[in-house]
C-alpha positions in Angstrom: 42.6 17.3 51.7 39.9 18.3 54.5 40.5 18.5 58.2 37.9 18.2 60.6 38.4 19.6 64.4 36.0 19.5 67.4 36.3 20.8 71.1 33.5 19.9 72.9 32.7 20.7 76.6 30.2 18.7 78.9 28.3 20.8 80.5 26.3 18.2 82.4 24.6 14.2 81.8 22.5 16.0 78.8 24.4 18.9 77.2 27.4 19.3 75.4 28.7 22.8 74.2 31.0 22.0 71.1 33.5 24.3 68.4 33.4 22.8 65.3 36.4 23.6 62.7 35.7 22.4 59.2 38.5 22.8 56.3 39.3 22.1 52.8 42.2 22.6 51.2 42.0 21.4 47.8 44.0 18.0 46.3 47.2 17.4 48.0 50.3 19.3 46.4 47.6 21.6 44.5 46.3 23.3 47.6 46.2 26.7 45.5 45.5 30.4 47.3 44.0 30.6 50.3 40.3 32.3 48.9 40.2 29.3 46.8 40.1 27.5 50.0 36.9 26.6 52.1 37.0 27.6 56.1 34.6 27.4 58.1 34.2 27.9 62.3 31.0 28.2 64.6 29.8 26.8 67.8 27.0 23.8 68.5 24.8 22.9 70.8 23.7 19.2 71.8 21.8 17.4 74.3 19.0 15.5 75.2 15.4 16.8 75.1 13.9 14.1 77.2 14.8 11.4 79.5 13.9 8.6 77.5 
């Protein structure tokens, strides 16, 4: 089972400021301990280089 979560933010027409959240958990019913899980956070940054 994996989850994916995103918050993003707008900062204007060409940038968006974003919080990714990936997770796995393993097969459902067999999630196991939580270091045999896979977590990961961090932020992103995306927008438009030019106008076209």
């Amino acid at each position: 089972m994996k989850i994916i979560f995103r918050w993003r933010l707008s900062i204007d027409n060409k940038l968006t400021l974003s919080v990714e959240m990936f997770n796995s958990f393993g097969k459902v019913g067999e999630f196991g301990s939580f270091n045999g899980q896979s977590h990961q956070i961090g932020p992103m940054l995306s927008g438009s280089i030019s106008d076209t």
